[in-house]
Structures are given as C-alpha cells and as structure tokens.
Biopython code that builds the backbone (N, CA, C, O; Angstrom):
import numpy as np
from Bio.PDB.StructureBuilder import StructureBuilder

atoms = [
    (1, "UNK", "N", (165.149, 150.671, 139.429)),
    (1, "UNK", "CA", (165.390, 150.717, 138.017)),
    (1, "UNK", "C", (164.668, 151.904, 137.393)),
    (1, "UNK", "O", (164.143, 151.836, 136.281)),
    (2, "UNK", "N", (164.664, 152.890, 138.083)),
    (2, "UNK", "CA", (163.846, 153.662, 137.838)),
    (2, "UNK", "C", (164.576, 154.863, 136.643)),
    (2, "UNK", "O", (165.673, 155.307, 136.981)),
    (3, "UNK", "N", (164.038, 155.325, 135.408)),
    (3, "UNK", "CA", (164.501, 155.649, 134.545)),
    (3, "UNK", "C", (165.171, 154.726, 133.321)),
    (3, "UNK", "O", (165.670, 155.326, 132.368)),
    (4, "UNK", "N", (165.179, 153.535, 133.345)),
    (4, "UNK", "CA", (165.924, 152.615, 132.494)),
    (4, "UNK", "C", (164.354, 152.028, 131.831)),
    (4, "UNK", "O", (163.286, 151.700, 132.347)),
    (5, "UNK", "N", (164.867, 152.102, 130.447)),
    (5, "UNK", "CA", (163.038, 152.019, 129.825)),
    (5, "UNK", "C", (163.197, 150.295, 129.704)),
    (5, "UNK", "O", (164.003, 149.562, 130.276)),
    (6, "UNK", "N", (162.197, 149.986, 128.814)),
    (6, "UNK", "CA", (162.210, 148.728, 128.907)),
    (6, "UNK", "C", (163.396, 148.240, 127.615)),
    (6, "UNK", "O", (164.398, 147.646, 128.011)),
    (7, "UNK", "N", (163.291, 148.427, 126.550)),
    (7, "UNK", "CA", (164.642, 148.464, 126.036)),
    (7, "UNK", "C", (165.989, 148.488, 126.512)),
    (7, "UNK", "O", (167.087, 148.145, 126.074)),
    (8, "UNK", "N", (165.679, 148.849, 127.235)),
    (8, "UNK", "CA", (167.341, 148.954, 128.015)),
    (8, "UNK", "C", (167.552, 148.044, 128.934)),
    (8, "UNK", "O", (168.683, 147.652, 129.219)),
    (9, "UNK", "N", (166.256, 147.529, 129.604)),
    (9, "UNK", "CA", (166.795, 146.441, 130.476)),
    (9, "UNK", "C", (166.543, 144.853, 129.496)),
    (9, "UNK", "O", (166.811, 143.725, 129.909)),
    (10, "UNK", "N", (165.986, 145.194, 128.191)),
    (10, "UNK", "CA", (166.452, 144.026, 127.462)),
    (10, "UNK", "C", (167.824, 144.124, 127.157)),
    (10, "UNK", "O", (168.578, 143.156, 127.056)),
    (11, "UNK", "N", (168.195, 145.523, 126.985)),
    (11, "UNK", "CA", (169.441, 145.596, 126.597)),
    (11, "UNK", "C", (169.944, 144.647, 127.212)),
    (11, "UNK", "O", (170.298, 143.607, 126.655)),
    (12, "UNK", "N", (170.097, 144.976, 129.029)),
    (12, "UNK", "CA", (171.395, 144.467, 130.037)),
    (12, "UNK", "C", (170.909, 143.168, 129.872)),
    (12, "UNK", "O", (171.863, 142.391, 129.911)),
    (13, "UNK", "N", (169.725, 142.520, 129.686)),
    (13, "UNK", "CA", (169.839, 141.161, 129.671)),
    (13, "UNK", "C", (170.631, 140.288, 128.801)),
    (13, "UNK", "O", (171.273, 139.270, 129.062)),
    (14, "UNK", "N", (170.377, 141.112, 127.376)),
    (14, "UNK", "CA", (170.870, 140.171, 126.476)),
    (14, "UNK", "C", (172.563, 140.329, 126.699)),
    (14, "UNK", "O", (173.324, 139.434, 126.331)),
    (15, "UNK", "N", (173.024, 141.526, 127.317)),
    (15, "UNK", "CA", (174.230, 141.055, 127.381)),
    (15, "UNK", "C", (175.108, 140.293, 128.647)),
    (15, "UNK", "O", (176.235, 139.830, 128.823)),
    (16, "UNK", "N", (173.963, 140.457, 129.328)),
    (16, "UNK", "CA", (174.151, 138.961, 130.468)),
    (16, "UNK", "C", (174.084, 137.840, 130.159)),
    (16, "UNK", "O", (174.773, 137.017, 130.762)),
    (17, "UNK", "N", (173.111, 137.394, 128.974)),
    (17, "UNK", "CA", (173.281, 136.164, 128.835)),
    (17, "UNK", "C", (173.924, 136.047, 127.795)),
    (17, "UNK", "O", (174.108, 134.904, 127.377)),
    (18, "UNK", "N", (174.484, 137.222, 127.031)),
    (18, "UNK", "CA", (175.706, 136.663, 126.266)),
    (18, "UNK", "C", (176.531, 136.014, 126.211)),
    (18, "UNK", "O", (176.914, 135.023, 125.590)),
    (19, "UNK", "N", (177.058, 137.157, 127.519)),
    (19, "UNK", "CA", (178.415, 136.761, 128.703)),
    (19, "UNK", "C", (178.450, 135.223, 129.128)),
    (19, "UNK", "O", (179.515, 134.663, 129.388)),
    (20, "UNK", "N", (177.242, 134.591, 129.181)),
    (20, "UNK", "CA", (176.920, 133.350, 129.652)),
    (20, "UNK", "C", (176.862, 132.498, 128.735)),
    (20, "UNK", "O", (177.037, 131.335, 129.098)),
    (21, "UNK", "N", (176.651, 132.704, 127.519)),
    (21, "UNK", "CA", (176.815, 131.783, 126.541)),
    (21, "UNK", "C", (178.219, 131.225, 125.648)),
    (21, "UNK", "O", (178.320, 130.484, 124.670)),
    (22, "UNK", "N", (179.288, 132.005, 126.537)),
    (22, "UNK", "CA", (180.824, 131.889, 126.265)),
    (22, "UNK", "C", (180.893, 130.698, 126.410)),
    (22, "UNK", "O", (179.961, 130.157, 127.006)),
    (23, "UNK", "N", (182.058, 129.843, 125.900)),
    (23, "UNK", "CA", (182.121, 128.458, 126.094)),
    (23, "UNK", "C", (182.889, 127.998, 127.488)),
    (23, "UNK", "O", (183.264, 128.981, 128.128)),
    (24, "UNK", "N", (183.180, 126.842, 128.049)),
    (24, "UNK", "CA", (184.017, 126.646, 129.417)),
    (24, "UNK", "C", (185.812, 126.094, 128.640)),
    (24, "UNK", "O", (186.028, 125.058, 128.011)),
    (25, "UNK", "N", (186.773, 127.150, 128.973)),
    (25, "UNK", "CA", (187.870, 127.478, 128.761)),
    (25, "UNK", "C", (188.726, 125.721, 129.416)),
    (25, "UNK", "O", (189.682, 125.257, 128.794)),
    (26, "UNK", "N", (188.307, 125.198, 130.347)),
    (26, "UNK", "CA", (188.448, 123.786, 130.884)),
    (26, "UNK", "C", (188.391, 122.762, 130.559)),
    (26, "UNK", "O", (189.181, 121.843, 130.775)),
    (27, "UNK", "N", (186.915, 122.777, 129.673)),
    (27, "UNK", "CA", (186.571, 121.601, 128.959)),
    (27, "UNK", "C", (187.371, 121.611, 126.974)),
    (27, "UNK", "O", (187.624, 120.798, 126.084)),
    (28, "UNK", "N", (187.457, 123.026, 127.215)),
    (28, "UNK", "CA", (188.258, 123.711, 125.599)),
    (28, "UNK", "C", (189.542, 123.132, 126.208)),
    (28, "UNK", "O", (189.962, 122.240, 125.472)),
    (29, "UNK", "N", (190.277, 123.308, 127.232)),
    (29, "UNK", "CA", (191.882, 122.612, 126.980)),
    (29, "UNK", "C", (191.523, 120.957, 126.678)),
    (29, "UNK", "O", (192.309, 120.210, 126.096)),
    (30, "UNK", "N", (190.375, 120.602, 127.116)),
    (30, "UNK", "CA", (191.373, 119.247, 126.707)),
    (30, "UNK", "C", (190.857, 118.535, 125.642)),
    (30, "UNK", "O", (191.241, 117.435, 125.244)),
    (31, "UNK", "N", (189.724, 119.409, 125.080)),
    (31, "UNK", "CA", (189.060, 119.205, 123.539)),
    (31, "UNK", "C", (190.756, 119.354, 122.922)),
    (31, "UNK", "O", (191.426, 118.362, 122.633)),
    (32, "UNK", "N", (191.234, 120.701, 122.805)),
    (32, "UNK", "CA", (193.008, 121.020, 122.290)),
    (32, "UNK", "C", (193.940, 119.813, 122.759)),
    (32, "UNK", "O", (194.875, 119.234, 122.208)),
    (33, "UNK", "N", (193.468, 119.701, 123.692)),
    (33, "UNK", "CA", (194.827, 118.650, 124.064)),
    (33, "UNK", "C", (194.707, 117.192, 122.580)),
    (33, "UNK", "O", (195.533, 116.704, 121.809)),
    (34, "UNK", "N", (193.659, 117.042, 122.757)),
    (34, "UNK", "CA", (193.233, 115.792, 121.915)),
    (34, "UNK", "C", (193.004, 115.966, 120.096)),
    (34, "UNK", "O", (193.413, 115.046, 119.388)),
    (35, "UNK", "N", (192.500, 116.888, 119.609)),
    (35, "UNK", "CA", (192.631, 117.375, 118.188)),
    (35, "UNK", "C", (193.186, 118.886, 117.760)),
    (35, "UNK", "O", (193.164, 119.228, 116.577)),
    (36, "UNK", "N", (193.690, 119.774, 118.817)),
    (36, "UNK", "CA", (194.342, 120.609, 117.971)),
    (36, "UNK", "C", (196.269, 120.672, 118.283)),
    (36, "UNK", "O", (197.122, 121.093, 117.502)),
    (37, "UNK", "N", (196.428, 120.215, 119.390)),
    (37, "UNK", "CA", (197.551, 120.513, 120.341)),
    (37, "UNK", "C", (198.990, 119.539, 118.560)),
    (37, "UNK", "O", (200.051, 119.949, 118.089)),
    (38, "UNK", "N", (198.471, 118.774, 118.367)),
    (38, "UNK", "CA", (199.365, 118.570, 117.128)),
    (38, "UNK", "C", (199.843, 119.707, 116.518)),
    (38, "UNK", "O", (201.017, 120.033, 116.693)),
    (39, "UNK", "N", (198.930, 120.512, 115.666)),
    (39, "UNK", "CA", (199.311, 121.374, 114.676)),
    (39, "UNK", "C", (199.689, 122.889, 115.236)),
    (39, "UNK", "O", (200.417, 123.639, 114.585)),
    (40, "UNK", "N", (199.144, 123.237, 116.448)),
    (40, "UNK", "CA", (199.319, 124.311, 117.089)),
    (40, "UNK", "C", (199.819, 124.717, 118.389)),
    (40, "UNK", "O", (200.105, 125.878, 118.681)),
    (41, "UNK", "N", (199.947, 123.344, 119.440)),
    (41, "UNK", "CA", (200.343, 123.175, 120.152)),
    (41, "UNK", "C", (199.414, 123.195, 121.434)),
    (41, "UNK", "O", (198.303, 123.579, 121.068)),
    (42, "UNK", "N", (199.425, 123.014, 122.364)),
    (42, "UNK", "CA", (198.404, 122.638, 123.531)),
    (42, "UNK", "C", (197.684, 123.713, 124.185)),
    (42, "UNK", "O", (196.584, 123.535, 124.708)),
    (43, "UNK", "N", (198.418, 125.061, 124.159)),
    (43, "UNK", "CA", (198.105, 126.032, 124.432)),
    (43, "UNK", "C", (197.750, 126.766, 123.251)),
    (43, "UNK", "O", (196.877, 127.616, 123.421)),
    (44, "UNK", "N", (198.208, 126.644, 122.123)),
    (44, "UNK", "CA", (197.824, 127.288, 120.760)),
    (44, "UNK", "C", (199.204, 128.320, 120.358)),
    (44, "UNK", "O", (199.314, 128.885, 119.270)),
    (45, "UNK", "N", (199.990, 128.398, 121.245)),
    (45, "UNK", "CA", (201.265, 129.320, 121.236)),
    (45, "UNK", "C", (202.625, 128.928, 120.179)),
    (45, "UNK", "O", (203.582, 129.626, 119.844)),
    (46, "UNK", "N", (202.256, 127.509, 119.824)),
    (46, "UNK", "CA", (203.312, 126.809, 119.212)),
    (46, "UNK", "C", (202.823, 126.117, 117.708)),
    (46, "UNK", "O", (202.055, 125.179, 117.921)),
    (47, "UNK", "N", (203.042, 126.315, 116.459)),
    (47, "UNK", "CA", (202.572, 126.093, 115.355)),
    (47, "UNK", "C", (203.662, 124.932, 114.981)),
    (47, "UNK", "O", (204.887, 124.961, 115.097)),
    (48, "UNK", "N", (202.838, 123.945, 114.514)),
    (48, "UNK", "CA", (204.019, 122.759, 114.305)),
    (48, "UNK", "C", (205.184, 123.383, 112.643)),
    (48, "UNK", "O", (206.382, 123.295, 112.372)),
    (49, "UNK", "N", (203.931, 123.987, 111.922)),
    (49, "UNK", "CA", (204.859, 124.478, 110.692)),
    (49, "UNK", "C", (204.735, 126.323, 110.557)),
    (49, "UNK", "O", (204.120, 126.797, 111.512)),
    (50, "UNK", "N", (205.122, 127.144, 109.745)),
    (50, "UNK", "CA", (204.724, 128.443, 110.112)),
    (50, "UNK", "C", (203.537, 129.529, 109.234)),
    (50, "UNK", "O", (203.247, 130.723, 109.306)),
    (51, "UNK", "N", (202.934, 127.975, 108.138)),
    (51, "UNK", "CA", (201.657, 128.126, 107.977)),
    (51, "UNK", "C", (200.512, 128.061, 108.748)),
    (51, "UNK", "O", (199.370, 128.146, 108.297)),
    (52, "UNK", "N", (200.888, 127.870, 110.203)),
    (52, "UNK", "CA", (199.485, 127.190, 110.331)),
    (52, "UNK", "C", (199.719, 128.060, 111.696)),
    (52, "UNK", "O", (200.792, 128.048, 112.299)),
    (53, "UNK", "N", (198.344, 128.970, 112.189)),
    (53, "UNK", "CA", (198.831, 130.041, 112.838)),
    (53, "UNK", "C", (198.099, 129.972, 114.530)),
    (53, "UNK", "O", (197.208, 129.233, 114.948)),
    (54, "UNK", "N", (198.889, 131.063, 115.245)),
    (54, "UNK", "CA", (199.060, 131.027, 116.733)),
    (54, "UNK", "C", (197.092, 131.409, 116.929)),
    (54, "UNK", "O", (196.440, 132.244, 116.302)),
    (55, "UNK", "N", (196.700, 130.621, 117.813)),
    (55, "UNK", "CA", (195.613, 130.563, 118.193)),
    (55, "UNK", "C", (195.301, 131.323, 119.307)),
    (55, "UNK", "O", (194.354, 132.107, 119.377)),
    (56, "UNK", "N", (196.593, 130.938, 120.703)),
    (56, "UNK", "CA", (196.767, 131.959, 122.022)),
    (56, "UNK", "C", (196.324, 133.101, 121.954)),
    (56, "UNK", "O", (197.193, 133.861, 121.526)),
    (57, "UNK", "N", (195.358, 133.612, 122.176)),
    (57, "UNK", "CA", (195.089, 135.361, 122.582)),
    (57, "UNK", "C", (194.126, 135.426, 121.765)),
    (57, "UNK", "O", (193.343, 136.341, 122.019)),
    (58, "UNK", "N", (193.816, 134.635, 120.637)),
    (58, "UNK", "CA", (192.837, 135.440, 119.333)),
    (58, "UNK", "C", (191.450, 135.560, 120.669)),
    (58, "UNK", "O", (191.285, 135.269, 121.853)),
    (59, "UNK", "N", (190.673, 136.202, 119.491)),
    (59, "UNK", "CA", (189.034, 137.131, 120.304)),
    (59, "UNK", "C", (188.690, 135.617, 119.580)),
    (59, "UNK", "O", (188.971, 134.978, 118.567)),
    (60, "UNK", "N", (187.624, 135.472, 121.223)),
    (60, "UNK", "CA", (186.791, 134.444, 121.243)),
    (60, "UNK", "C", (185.772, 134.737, 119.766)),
    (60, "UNK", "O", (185.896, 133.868, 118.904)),
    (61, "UNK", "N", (185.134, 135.494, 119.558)),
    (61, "UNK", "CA", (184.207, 135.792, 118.369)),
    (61, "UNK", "C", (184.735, 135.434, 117.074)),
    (61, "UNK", "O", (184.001, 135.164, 116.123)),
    (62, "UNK", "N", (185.984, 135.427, 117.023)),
    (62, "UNK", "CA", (186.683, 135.173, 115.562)),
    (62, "UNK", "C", (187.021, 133.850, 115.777)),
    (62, "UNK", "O", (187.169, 133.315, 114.679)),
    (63, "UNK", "N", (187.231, 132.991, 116.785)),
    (63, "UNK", "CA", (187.936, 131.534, 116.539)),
    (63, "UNK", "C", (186.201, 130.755, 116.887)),
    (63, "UNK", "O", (185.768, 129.605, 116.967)),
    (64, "UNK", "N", (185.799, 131.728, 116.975)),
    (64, "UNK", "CA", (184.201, 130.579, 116.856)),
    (64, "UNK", "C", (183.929, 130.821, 115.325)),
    (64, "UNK", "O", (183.382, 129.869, 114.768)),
    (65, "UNK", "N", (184.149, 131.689, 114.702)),
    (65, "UNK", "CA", (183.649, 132.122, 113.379)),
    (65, "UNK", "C", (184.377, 131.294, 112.918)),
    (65, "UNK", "O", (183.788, 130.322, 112.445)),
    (66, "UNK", "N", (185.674, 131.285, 112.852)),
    (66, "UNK", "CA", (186.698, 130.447, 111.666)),
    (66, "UNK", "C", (186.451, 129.075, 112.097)),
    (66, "UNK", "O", (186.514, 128.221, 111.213)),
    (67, "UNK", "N", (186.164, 128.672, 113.368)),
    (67, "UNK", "CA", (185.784, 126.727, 113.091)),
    (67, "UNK", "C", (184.540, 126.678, 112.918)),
    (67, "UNK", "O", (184.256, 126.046, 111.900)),
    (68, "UNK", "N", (183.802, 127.013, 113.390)),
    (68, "UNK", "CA", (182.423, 127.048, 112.517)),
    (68, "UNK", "C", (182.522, 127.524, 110.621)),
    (68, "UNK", "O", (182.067, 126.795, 109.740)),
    (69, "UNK", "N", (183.119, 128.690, 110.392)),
    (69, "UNK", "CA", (183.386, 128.207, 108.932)),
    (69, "UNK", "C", (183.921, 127.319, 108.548)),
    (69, "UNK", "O", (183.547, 127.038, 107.409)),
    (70, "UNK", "N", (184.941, 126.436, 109.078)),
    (70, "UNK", "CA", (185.685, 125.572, 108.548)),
    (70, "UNK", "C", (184.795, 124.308, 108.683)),
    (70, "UNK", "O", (185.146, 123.350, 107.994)),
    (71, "UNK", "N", (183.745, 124.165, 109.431)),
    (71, "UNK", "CA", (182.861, 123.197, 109.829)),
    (71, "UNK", "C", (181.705, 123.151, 108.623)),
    (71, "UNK", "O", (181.143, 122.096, 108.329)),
    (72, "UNK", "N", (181.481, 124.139, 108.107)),
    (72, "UNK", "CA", (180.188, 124.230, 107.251)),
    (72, "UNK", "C", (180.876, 124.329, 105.862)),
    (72, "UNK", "O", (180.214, 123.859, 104.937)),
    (73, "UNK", "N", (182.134, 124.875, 105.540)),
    (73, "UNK", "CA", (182.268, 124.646, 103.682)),
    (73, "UNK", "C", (183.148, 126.250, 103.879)),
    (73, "UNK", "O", (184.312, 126.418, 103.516)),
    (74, "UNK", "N", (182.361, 127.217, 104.470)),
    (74, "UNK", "CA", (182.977, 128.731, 103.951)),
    (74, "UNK", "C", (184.366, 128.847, 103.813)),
    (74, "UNK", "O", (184.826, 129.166, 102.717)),
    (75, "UNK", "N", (185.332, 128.565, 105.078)),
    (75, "UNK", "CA", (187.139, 128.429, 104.882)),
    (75, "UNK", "C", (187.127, 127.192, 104.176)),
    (75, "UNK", "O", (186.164, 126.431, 104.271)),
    (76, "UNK", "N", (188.155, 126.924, 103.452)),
    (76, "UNK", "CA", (188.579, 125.631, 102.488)),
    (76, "UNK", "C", (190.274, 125.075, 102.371)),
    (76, "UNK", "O", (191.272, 125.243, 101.670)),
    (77, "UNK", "N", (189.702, 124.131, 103.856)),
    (77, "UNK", "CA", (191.010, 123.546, 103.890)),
    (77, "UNK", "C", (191.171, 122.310, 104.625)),
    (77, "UNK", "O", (191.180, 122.293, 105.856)),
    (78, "UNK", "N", (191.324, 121.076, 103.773)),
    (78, "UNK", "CA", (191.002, 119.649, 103.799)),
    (78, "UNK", "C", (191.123, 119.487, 105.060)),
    (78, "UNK", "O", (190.092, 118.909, 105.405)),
    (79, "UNK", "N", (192.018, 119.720, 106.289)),
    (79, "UNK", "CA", (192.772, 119.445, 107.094)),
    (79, "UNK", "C", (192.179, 119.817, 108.159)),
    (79, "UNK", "O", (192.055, 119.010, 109.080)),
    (80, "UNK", "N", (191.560, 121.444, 108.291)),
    (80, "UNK", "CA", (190.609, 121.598, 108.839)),
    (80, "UNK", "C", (189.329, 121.586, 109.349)),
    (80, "UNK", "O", (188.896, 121.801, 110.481)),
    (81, "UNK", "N", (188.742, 121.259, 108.180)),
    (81, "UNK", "CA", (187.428, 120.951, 107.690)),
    (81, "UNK", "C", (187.458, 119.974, 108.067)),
    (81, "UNK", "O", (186.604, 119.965, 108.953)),
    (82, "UNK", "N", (188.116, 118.559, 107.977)),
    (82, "UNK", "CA", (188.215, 117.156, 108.747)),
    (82, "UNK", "C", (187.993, 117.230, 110.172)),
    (82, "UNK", "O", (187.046, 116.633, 110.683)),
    (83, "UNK", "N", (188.992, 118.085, 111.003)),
    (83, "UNK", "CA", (188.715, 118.637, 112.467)),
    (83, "UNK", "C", (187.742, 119.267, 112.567)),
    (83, "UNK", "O", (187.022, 118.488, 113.192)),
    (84, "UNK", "N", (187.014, 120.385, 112.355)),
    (84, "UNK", "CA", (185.742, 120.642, 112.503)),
    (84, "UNK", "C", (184.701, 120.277, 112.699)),
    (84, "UNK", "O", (183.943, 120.564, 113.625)),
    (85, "UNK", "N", (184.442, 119.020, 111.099)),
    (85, "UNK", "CA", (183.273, 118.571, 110.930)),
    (85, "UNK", "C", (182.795, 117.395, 112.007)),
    (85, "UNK", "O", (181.805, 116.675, 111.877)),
    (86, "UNK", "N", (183.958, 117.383, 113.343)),
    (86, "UNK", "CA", (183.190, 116.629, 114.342)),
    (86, "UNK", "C", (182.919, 117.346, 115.889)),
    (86, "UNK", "O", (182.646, 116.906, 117.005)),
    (87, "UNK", "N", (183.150, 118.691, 115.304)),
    (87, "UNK", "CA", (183.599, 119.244, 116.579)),
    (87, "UNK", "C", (181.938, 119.797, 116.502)),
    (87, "UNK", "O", (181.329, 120.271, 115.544)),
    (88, "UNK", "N", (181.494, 119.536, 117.882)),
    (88, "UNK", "CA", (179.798, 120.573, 118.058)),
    (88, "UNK", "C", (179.748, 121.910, 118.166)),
    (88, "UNK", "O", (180.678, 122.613, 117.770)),
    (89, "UNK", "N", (178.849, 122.312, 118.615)),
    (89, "UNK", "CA", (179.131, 123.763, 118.818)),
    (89, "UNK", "C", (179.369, 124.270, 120.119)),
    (89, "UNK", "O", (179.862, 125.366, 120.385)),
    (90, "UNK", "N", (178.869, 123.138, 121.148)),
    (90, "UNK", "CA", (179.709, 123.560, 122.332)),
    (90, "UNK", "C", (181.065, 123.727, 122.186)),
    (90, "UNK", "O", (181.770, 124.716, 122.383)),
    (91, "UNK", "N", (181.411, 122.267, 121.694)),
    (91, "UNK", "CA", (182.814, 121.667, 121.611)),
    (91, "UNK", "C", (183.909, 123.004, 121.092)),
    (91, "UNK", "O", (185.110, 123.043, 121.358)),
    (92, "UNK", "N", (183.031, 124.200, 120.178)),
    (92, "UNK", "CA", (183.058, 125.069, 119.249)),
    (92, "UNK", "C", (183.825, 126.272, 120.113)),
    (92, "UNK", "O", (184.819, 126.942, 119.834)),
    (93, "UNK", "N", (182.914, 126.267, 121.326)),
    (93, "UNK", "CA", (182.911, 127.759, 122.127)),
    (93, "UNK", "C", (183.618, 126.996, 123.013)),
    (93, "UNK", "O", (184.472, 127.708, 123.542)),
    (94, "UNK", "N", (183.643, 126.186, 123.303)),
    (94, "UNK", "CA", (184.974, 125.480, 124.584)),
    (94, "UNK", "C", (186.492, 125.689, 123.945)),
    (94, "UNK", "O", (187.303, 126.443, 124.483)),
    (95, "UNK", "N", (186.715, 125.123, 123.034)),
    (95, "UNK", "CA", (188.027, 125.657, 122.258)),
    (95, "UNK", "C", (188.283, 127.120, 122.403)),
    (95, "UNK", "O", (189.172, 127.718, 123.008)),
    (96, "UNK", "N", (187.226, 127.562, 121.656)),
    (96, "UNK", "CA", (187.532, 129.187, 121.638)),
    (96, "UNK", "C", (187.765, 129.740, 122.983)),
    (96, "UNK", "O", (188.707, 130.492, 123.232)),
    (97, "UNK", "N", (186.970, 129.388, 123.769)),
    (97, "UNK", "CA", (187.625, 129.757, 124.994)),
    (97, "UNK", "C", (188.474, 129.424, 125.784)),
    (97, "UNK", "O", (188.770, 129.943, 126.860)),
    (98, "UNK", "N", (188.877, 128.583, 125.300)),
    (98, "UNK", "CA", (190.177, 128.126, 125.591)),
    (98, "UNK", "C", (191.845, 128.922, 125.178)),
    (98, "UNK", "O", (192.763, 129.399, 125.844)),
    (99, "UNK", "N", (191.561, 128.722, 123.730)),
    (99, "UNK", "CA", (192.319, 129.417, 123.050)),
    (99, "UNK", "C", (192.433, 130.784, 123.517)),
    (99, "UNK", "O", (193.524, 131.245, 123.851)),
    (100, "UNK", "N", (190.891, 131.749, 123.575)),
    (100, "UNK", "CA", (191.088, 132.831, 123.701)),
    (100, "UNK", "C", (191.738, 133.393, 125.016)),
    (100, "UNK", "O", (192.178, 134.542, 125.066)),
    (101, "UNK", "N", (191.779, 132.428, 126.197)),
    (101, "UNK", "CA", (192.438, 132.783, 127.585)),
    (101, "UNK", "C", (193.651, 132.493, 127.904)),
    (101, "UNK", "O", (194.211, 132.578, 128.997)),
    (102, "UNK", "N", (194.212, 131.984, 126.438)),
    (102, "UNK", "CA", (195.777, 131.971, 126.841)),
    (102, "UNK", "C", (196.393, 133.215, 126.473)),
    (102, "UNK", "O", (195.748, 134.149, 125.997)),
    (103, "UNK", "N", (197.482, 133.241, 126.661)),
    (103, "UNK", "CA", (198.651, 134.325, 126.868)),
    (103, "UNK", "C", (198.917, 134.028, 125.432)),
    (103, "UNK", "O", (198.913, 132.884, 124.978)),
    (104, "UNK", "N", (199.169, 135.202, 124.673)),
    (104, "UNK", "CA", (200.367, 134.883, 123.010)),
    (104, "UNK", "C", (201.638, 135.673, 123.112)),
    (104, "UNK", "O", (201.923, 136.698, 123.731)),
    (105, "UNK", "N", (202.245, 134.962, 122.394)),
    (105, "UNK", "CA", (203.985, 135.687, 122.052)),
    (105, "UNK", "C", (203.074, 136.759, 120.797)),
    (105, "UNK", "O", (203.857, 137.627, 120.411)),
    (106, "UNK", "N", (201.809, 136.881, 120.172)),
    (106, "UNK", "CA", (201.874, 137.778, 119.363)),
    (106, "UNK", "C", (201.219, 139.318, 120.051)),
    (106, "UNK", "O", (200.993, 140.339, 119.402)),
    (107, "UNK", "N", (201.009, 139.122, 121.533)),
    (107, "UNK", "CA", (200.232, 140.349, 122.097)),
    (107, "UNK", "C", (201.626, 141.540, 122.488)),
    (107, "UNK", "O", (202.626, 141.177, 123.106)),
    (108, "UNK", "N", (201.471, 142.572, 122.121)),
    (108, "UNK", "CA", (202.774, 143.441, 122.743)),
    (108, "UNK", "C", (203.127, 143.183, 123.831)),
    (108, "UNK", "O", (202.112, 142.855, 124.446)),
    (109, "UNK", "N", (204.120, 143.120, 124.573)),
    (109, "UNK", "CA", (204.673, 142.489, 125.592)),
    (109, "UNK", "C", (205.514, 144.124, 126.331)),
    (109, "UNK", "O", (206.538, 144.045, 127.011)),
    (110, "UNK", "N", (204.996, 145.137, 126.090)),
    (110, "UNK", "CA", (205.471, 146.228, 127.026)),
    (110, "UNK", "C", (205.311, 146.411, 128.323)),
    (110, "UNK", "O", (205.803, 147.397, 128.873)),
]
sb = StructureBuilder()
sb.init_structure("model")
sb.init_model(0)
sb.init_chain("A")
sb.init_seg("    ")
for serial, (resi, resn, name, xyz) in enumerate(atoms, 1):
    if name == "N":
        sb.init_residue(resn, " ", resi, " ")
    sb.init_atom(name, np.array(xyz, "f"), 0.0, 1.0, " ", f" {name:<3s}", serial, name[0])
structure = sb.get_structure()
C-alpha cells in the first residue's frame, strides 16, 4: 500500500462498506410481493393505475430516499405513508434493492 496516504485508504474503506450496506434484493422481492406488488406490480414493471409509477430499474439511492420520505412526513401521500410507516429500514434497503435489480420497460432498450 505503499503511496496511498491514510485518507485514501479510509477512502477505499468507506466505500467497501458502503457497497455492503446495500439492502438483500431476495428478502426485497418478497417484502414487494406482500405490500407493494398491488399498486406496482411484483417486479415494479407494472403500475395498477398510470399515476402511480414504474419502480423496475430506479437507483437504489433514490427509492431509499422516497420511502424513507414517505415514512417520516417529507412526500405526502395517504397511501404511501400508510405503507411506509411499517416498513424498517432494512425492510427499506431490501425493497430498494429489489426494485433497483429489476429490468424496466423505461431503460432504452437499444
């Protein structure tokens, strides 16, 4: 490690255990299967109405942000906020990673 100061190998740590603090994509399908797979569908690819939007593909960082907002007050929407406010924060990053490892009809398809 010679030349890498000490900053830098905090660097690589913290983003090792970032990487590690992702949620398990396994235990997220069947959290979905049981409270989201209604409104969005099981994979997240299928929206029961065309308000309520495709989950498949989004970045893990943003679908932890939006149920965690929807969990604490910041997004405002009865429906959600009901689903949230029992979901943990594992429960949080398991979804998201769930969601985030599926395939979407909204990613370019070239």
């Amino acid at each position: 490690m010679r030349g890498i100061t000490s900053a830098g190998c905090a660097l690589l740590l913290l983003i090792s255990l970032s990487a590690e603090a992702k949620g398990n994509a396994e235990s997220g399908k069947a959290k979905a299967a049981a409270v989201c797979a209604a409104c969005h569908g099981a994979d997240g690819t299928k929206p029961s109405t065309p308000d309520q939007p495709i989950l498949a593909g989004q970045y893990y960082d943003y679908l932890v942000r939006a149920l965690t907002d929807y969990k604490v007050g910041h997004r405002n929407n009865p429906i959600m906020k009901g689903f949230a406010a029992g979901l943990s924060k594992q429960d949080i990053e398991d979804l998201a990673a769930w969601f985030a490892s599926q395939k979407s009809p909204l990613h370019d398809q070239r």
